[in-house]
N, C-alpha and C positions, 0 to 999 in steps of 0.2 A: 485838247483840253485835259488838265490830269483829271486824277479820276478824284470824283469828290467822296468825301468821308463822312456820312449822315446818320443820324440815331435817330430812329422812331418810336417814340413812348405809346401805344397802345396798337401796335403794329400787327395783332395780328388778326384782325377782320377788318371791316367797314370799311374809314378814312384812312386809319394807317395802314394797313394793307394797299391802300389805294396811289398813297405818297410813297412806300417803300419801292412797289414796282415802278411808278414812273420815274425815279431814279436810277434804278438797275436798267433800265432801257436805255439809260444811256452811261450802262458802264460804272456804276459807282460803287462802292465799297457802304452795304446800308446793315446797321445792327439793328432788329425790331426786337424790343421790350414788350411782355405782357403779361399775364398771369399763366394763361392757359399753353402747357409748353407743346402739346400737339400741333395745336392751330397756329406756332410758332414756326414748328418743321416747317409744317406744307407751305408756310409762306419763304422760310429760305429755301426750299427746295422749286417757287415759282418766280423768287428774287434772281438764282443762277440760272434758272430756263429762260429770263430774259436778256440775261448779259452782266448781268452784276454779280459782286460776291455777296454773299449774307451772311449773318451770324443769330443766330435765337440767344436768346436772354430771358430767361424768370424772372419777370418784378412785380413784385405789388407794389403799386405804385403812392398808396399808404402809410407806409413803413418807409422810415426815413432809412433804417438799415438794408433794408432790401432795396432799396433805389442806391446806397452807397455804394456797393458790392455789382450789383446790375451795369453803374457806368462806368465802373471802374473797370468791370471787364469787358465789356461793350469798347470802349477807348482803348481799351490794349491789343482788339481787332482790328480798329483804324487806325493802329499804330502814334498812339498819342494827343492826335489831333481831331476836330470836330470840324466839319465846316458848315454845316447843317443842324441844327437839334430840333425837332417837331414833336410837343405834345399833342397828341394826338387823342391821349385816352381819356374817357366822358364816361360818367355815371349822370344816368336821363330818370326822375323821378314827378309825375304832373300833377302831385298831390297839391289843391291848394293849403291855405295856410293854415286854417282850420282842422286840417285835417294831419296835418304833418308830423307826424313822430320823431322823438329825438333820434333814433338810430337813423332814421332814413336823412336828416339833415346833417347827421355826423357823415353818415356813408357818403353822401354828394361832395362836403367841403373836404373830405378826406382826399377824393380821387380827382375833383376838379380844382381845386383850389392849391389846398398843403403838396400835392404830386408836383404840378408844374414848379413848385418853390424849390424844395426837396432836386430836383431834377435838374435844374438850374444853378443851382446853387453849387449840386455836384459836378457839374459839367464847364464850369469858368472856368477853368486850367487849359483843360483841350479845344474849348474855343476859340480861345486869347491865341491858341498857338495854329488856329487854323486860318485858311484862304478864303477871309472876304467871308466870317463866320458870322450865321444868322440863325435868329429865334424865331420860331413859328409857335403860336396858341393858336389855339383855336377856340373862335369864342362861344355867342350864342347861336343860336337862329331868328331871325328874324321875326315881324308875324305879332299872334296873340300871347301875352307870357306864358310859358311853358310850366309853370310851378315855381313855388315860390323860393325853394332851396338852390332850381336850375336856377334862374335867372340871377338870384344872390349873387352865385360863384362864379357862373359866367362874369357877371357886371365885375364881379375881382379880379376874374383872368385878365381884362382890358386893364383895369387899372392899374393890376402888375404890371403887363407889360408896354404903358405909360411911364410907370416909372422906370423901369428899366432901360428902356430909350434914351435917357437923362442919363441914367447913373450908367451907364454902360457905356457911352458913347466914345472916351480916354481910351476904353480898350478896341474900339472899332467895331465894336457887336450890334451890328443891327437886328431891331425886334419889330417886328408884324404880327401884330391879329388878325386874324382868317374870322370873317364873318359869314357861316352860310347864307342863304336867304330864306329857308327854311328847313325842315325834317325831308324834303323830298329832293333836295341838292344830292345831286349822286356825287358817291366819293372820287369819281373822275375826274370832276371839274373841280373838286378842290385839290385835288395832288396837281392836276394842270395849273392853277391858278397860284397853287405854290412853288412849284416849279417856273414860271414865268416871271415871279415875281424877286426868287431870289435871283436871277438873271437879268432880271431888269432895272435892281436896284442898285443905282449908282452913288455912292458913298452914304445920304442921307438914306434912313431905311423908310421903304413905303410903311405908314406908319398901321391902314386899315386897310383890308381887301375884302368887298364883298361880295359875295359869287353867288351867282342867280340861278346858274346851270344851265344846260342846253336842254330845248325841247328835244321828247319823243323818249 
């Protein structure tokens, strides 16, 4: 199998840390995006302990400059090409509506919403040029609503990457929403679930994935 060429946008705890190793386990070439450039290291320093190369990357993923800069050198580690790209990174706020302040509803649509655009946007060159290239979101959780800015942004991740399924389809880019089943889905069974899933997906892209998790 060659070795696949993956970008993980909030790669360096939780879910993306969860999808970057299950890739490196099997050999792939994974650059993790995030703010925090420590929690960066240890995650390529546990990306190569498994079999893969890794690369850390600074982004706020906010800033449409700091995401320009971030995949452009990110893709000059994969040597060009993308065949993977997984937003991964989530700002969680369960304030209802009443309650919700302008910063705190900027801060949400900044990093779940404008990020994966931003992201995306800058990454169509080395996907078009990659092997059977695929988008990963990640959407909501399941369950009671989570507040009322989460659930907004989430509800736009799906319908980004709705539309994107359309408009992307000439270039061969399949796009998946990963829907956990709730806050207590370990990040295992979604880097599993996306890993089986790009794998599994034969030319049309599984369009929704929702992952329940394993007991115990």
């Amino acid at each position: 199998m060659e070795q696949l060429r993956v970008l993980v946008i909030g790669g360096s705890r939780g879910v993306g840390r969860a999808i970057a190793l299950r890739f490196a386990r099997e050999g792939a070439r994974v650059a993790v995006a995030a703010r925090n450039s420590g929690q960066l290291d240890q995650v390529v320093k546990e990306i190569e302990a498994a079999g893969g190369a890794g690369r850390a990357q600074q982004m706020n993923v906010g800033d449409h400059g700091s995401v320009e800069a971030a995949v452009w050198r990110a893709v000059e580690f994969t040597g060009g090409a993308l065949d993977v790209l997984v937003n991964a990174a989530n700002a969680f706020d369960p304030k209802p509506f009443g309650k919700l302040d302008l910063a705190t509803w900027k801060r949400l649509v900044e990093v779940n919403l404008d990020g994966p655009y931003y992201v995306i946007s800058e990454s169509l060159e080395p996907l078009s040029a990659g092997n059977r290239p695929h988008v990963f979101n990640i959407g909501s959780t399941g369950g009671k609503p989570l507040g009322a800015a989460f659930v907004a942004t989430k509800s736009g991740v799906k319908g980004l990457s709705d539309a994107l399924r359309e408009d992307l389809r000439a270039d061969r880019i399949r796009v998946t929403t990963i829907h956990p089943k709730d806050a207590q889905t370990k990040p295992e069974d979604i880097a599993e679930a996306i890993w089986k899933t790009y794998h599994a997906a034969d030319g049309e892209a599984v369009e929704n994935v929702d992952v329940a998790g394993s007991p115990g």
